[in-house]
C-alpha positions in Angstrom: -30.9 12.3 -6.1 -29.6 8.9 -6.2 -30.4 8.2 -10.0 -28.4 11.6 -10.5 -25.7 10.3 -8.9 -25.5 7.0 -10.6 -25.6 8.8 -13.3 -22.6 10.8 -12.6 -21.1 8.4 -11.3 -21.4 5.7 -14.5 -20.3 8.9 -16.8 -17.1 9.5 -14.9 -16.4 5.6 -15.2 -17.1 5.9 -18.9 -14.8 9.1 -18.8 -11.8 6.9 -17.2 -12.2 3.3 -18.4 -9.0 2.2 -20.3 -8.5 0.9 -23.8 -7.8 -2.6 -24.5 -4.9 -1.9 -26.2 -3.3 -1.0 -22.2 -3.8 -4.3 -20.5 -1.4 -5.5 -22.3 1.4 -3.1 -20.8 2.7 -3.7 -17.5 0.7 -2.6 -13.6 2.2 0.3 -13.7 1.5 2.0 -16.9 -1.8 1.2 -17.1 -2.0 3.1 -13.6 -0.5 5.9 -15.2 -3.0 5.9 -17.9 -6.1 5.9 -15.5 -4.4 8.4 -13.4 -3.9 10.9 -16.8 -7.9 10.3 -17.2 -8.5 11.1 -14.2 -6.3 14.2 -13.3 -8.5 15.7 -16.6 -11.1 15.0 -15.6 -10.3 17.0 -12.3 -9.2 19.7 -14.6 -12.0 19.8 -16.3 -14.6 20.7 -13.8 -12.5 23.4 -12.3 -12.0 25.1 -15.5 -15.8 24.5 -16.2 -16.2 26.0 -12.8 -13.2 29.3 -13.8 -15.7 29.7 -16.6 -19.1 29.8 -15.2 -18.3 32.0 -11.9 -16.5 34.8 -14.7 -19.4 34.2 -17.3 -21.5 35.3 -13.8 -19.2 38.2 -13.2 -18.9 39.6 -17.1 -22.1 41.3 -18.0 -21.4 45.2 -17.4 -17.7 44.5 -16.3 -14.4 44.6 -18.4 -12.4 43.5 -15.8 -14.2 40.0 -16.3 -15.7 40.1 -19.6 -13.0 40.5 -22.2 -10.4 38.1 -24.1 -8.1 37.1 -21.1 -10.6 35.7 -19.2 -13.8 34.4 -21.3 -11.6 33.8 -24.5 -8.7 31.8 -22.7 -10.9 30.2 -20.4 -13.0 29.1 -23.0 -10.8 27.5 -25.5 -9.2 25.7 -22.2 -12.2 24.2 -20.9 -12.7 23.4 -24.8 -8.8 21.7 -24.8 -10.1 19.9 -21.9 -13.4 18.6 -22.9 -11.9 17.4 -26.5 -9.0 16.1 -25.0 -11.1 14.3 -22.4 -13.3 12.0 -25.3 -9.6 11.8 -27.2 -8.1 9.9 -24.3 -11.5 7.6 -24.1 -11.1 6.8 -27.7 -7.6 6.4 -28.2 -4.9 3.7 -26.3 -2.6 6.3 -23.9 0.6 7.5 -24.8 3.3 8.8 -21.7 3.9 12.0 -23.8 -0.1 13.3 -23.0 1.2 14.2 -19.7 4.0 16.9 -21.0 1.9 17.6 -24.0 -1.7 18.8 -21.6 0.7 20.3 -19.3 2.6 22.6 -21.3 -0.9 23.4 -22.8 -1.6 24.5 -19.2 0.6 26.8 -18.9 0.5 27.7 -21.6 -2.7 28.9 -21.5 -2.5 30.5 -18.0 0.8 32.5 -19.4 -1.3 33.8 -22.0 -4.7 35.0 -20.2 -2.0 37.4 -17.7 -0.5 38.3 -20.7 -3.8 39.9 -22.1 -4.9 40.6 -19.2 -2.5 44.0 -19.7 -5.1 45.2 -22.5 -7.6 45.7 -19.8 -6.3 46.2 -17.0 -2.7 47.2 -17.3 1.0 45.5 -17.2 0.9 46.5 -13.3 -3.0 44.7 -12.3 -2.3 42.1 -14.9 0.6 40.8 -12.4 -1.5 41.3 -9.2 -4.6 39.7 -10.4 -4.9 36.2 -8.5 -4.9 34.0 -12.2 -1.3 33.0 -11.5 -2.7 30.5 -8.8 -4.0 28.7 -11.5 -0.2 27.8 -12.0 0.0 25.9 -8.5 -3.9 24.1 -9.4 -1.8 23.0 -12.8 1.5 21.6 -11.2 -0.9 19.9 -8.9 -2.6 18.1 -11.1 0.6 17.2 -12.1 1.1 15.8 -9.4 -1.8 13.2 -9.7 -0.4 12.1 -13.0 2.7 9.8 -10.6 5.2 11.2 -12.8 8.5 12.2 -11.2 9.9 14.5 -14.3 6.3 15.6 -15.2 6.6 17.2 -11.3 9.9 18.9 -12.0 8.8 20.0 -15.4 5.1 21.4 -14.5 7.0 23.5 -11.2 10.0 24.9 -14.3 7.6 25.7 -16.6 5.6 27.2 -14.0 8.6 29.4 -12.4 10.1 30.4 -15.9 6.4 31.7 -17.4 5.9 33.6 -14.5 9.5 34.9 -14.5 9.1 35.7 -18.2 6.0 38.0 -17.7 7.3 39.8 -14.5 10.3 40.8 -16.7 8.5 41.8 -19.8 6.0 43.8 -18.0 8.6 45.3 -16.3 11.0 46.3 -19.2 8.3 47.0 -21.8 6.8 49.3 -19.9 7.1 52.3 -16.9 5.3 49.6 -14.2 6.0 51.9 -11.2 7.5 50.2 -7.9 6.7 51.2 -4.7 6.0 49.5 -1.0 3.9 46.6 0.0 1.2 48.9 0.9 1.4 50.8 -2.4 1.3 47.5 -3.6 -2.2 46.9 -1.6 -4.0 50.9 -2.2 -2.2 51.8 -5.3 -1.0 50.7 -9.4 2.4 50.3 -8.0 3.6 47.1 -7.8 6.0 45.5 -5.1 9.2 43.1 -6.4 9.0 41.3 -2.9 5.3 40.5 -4.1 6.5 39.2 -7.6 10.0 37.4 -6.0 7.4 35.3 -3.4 5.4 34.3 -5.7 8.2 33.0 -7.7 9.9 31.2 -4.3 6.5 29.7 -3.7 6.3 28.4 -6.9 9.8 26.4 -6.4 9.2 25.4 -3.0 5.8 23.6 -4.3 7.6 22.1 -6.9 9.9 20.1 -4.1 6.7 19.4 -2.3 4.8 17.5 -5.5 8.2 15.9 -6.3 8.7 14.6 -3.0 4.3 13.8 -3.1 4.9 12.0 -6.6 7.9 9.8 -5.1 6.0 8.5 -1.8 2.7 8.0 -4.3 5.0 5.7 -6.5 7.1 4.2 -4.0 3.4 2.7 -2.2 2.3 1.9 -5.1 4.9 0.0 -6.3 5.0 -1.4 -3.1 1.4 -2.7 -3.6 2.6 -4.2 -6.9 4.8 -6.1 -5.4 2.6 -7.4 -2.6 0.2 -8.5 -5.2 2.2 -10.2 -7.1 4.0 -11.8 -3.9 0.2 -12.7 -3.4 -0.2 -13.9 -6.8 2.3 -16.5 -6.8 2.2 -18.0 -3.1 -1.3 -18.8 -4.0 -0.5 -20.5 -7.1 2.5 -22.3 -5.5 -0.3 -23.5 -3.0 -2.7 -24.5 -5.6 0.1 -26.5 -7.3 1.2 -27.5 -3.8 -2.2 -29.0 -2.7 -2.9 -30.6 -6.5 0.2 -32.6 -5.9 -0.9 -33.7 -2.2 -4.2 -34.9 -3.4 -2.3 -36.7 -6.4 -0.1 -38.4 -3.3 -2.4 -38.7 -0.4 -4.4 -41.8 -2.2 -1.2 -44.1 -3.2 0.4 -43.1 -0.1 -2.6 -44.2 2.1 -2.6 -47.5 -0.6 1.2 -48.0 0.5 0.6 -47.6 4.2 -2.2 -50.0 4.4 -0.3 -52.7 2.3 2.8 -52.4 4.6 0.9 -52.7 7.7 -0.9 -55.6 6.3 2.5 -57.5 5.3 3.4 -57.0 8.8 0.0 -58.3 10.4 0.3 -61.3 8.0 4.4 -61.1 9.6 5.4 -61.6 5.5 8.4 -59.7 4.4 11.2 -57.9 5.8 9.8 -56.5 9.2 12.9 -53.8 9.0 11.8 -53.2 5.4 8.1 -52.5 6.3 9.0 -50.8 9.6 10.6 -47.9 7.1 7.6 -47.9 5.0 5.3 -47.2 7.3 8.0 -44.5 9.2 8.2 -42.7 6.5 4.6 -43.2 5.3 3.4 -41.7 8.1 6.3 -38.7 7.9 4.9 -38.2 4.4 1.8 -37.7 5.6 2.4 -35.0 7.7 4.1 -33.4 5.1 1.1 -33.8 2.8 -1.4 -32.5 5.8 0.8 -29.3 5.6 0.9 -28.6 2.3 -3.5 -29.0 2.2 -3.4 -27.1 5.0 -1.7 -23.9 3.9 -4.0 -24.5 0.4 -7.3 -24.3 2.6 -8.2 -21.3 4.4 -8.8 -21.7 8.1 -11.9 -21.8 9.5 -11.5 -19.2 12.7 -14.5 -19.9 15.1 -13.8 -16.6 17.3 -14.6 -16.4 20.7 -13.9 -14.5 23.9 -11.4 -15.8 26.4 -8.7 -15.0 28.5 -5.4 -15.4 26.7 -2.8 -15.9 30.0 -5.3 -18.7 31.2 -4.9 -20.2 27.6 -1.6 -19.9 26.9 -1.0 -21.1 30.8 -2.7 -24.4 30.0 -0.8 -24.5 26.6 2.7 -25.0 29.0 1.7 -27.1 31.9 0.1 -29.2 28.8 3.9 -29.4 26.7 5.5 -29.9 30.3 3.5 -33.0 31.0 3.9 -34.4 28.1 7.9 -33.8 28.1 7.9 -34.9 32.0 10.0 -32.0 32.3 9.9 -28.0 32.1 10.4 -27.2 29.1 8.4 -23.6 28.6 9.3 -20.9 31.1 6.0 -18.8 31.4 5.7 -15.3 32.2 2.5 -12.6 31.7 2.8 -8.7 32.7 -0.9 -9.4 33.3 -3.1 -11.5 35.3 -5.8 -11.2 32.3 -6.0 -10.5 29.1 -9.1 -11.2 27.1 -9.0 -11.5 23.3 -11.5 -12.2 20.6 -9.7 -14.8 18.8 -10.3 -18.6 17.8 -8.6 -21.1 20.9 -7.8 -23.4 18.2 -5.8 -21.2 16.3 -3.9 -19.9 19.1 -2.8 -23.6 20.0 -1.7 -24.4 17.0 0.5 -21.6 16.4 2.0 -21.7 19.9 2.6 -25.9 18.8 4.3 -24.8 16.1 6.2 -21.4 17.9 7.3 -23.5 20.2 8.1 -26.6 18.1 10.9 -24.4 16.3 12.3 -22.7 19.4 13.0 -25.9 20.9 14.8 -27.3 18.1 17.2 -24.4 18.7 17.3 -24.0 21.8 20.2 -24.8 24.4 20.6 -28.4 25.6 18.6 -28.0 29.5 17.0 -24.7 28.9 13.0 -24.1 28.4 12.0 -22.3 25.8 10.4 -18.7 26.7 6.9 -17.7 26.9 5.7 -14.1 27.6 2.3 -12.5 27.4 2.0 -8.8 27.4 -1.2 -6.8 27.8 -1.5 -3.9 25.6 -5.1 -1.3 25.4 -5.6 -2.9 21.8 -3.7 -5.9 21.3 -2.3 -9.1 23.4 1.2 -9.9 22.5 2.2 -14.1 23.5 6.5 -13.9 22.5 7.8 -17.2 22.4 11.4 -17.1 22.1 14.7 -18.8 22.4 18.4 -18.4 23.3 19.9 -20.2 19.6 21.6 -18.9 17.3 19.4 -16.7 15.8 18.6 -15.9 12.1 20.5 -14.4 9.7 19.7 -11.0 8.1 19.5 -12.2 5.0 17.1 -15.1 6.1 14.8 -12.8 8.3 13.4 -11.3 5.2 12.4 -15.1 4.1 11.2 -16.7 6.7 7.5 -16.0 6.4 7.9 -17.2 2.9 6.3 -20.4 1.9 8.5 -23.5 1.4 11.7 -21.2 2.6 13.2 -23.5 5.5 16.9 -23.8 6.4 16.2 -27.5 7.9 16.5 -30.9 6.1 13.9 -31.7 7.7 11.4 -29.1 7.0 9.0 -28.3 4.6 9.3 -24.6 5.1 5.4 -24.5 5.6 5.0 -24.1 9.1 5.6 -20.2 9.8 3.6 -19.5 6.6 0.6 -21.6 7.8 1.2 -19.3 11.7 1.4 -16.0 9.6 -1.8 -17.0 7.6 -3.7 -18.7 10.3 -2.8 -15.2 12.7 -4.0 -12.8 10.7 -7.5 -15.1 10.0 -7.9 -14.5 13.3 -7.4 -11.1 13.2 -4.0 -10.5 14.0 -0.6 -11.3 13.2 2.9 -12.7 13.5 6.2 -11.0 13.2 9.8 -11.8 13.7 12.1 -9.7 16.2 15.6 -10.2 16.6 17.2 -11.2 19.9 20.8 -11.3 20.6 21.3 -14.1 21.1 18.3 -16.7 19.9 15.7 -15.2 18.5 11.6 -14.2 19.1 8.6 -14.9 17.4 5.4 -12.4 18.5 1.7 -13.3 18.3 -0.7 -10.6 18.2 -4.6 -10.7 19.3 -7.2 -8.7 19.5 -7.9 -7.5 22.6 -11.7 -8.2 24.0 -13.5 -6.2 27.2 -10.5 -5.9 29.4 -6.9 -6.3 30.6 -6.4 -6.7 34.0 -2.9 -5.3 35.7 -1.0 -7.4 38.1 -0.8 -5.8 41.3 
C-alpha cells in the first residue's frame, strides 16, 4: 500500500512540476502556473470518475449509454488527459485558464443539449448534469484568478440560460407545479430560475474565495521577501562587525596602553577608549541579531522572575524606578530565564528614556489559560502611526543614539522562545507586551 502510494504520489509531482522556462517569472505567476496543473489534475479524476460510474450504469440502459453521456464524457476526460501531458511539456501561458474553461462549459452545455435525443427537451433540463457547471466554476476557483471567477460563473449562467430558452421555444415543454415537476414531464420555471440564481450567487462566493486566496498569498510574498532581506541585511551586518571587531579591539588595547605608559593626550585617549567601548556594543548588537539565540527552556514562575527583574534595576538606580504589578500571584511559563531578562533590559531600557522626569516606568503581568502577558510601559510621548508599522524593523530607530537593533533582537529572541512581542498604543506613552507560554498552572490572587 505504501509503494502504491509513493507511486501516486511521485506521478502527481511529475504531473505538476513546472518548466524552467517559469522560474524566471515573478512568485506569483509561477503560483498560478502550479495552481492551473493542479486544478486539472482535480478535473481529471472527477471526470475519470463521471465516466467510469456511467460506463457501469450503460449496458441495457439508454438513459446512460448514448452520445450525451459516454460521447461527451469521453472526449472531456480525453481534453483533460492531453491537456494534462501539454501543460507538463510546455512553459504556462495565463490564457490556459479561459481557454480549459470555456472548454468546460462547453462541453457540459453540449452533453444537456443531447441529452434531448434521449430523453427529451423536458428530462434533459431536469437531469442533475448541470451541477457539473458549479464543479467547473470551482475549479475555477483554485486557478487564483479574479476574472477567470467572474467569467467561469457568466459563462456558466448564460449556457444554462441559453438551453432553458431553446428548449423552451423550440419545442411544446409543458409547465406545470413543483410537484408535476417531481411525478411528471412537466417542468417547473421556479426549478429552472433557482438554478440560475444559484449559479450567480456561487459566482460571488468564488470571487470573494479567489480574492481572500490572493490577498494571503500575497501576503506571504511579502513576508518572505521581508524575510529575505532582513536576513541578508544581517549577514552584511555581522560581515562588517567581524571586519571591525579585530581593529577595534587593536585600538582599544593601544589606547589603554598609552595611558598605562601615561604618554599622549590623557583627554585624547579617554575618547578613544569611550567610544571604543560604545563601538563595541554596537558591534555585539549587530552579531547578535546575525546569530540565532540559543533558548535553554525551562519551567518557572514568571511574577517571581519578573519580580526579581525590578527590585534588581531599583538597586542598582538606588531609587524606584519600575512600578510592579501582576493580576496573579503565579504564573508559570516554559520559556528560557535568560531570554526573558534580556528583553525586559531592553523593554525597560527604552521606556525609561521616555519616560517623565520622577516617574517609574510600568510593569504588569497578566495570567491568561494559554499565555503570560509581562507589559512594560510608559507615560512619553508615544509613537507615531506612521512609525508603529517600523518599529520592529531592523536598523529603524528614531534616536541618534541608536542602532535600531534592539526591538528586532526582543521580537526575534521572543518568538525563539516561543512567543512574542507586540506594540499597543497608549494614550499617552506607549506599551510594549511580552508573551509566554504558559506551563502547569496560573494561580488567582485572592
Amino acid at each position: 500500500m505504501n509503494a502504491l502510494k509513493n507511486i501516486l504520489w511521485k506521478f502527481v509531482i511529475y504531473l505538476t512540476k513546472p518548466n524552467p522556462i517559469e522560474r524566471r517569472r515573478n512568485i506569483w505567476f509561477q503560483v498560478e502556473a502550479k495552481a492551473e496543473r493542479s486544478s486539472n489534475v482535480i478535473r481529471t479524476v472527477y471526470v475519470l470518475v463521471w465516466v467510469l460510474s456511467t460506463s457501469i450504469h450503460a449496458p441495457g440502459n439508454p438513459f446512460w449509454s448514448n452520445i450525451a453521456n459516454l460521447g461527451c464524457g469521453g472526449f472531456w476526460l480525453v481534453w483533460c488527459i492531453g491537456y494534462q501531458f501539454y501543460l507538463t511539456k510546455r512553459p504556462y501561458n495565463q490564457r490556459f485558464k479561459y481557454m480549459s474553461t470555456t472548454v468546460d462549459m462547453a462541453v457540459i452545455t453540449a452533453t444537456i443539449f443531447l441529452y434531448q435525443f434521449t430523453a427529451g427537451p423536458a428530462y434533459a433540463l431536469k437531469v442533475p448534469t448541470f451541477l457539473n457547471y458549479f464543479c467547473c466554476m470551482g475549479l475555477a476557483a483554485l486557478r487564483y484568478r479574479l476574472h477567470l471567477a467572474i467569467y467561469a460563473g457568466v459563462a456558466a449562467a448564460v449556457s444554462y440560460t441559453s438551453l432553458c430558452v431553446y428548449f423552451i421555444l423550440r419545442y411544446p415543454v409543458e409547465l406545470g407545479t413543483g410537484v408535476e415537476h417531481t411525478t411528471s414531464a412537466k417542468l417547473n420555471l421556479s426549478y429552472v430560475f433557482f438554478n440560475g440564481q444559484y449559479m450567480i450567487v456561487f459566482t460571488f462566493l468564488i470571487y470573494f474565495l479567489v480574492y481572500n486566496v490572493k490577498r494571503l498569498v500575497n501576503l506571504r510574498i511579502r513576508e518572505g521577501e521581508n524575510a529575505l532581506k532582513a536576513k541578508e541585511r544581517a549577514v552584511i551586518a555581522a560581515n562588517v562587525a567581524h571586519e571591525i571587531k579585530n581593529p577595534l579591539e587593536g585600538i582599544y588595547g593601544a589606547a589603554q596602553l598609552l595611558k598605562e605608559e601615561g604618554k599622549g593626550n590623557p583627554k585624547f585617549l579617554d575618547m578613544i577608549l569611550k567610544d571604543s567601548i560604545r563601538l563595541n556594543g554596537v558591534i555585539q548588537q549587530f552579531l547578535q541579531f546575525s546569530r540565532p539565540f540559543l533558548t535553554r527552556p525551562a519551567d518557572f514562575d514568571a511574577v517571581d522572575a519578573v519580580r526579581a527583574f525590578c527590585r534588581q534595576q531599583t538597586n542598582l538606580a538606588g531609587d524606584q524606578v519600575l512600578n510592579f504589578h501582576a493580576d496573579c500571584e503565579r504564573a508559570f511559563v516554559h520559556s528560557d530565564p535568560e531570554g526573558l531578562e534580556q528583553i525586559l533590559l531592553n523593554l525597560f531600557q527604552n521606556a525609561r528614556r521616555y519616560q517623565p522626569a520622577g516617574k517609574p516606568v510600568g510593569l504588569r503581568v497578566r495570567g491568561r489559560n494559554a499565555a503570560v502577558e509581562v507589559a512594560v510601559e510608559d507615560d512619553g510621548e508615544g509613537i507615531t502611526p506612521e512609525n508603529q508599522k517600523k518599529i520592529f524593523d531592523p536598523f529603524f530607530t528614531t534616536s541618534t543614539k541608536g542602532t535600531g537593533l534592539g526591538l528586532a533582537i526582543s521580537r526575534k529572541v521572543a518568538r525563539e522562545m516561543g512567543g512574542d512581542l507586540y506594540f499597543e498604543p497608549k494614550q499617552p506613552g506607549a506599551r510594549f507586551i511580552l508573551i509566554l507560554k504558559t506551563g502547569n498552572t496560573v494561580e488567582s490572587r485572592a
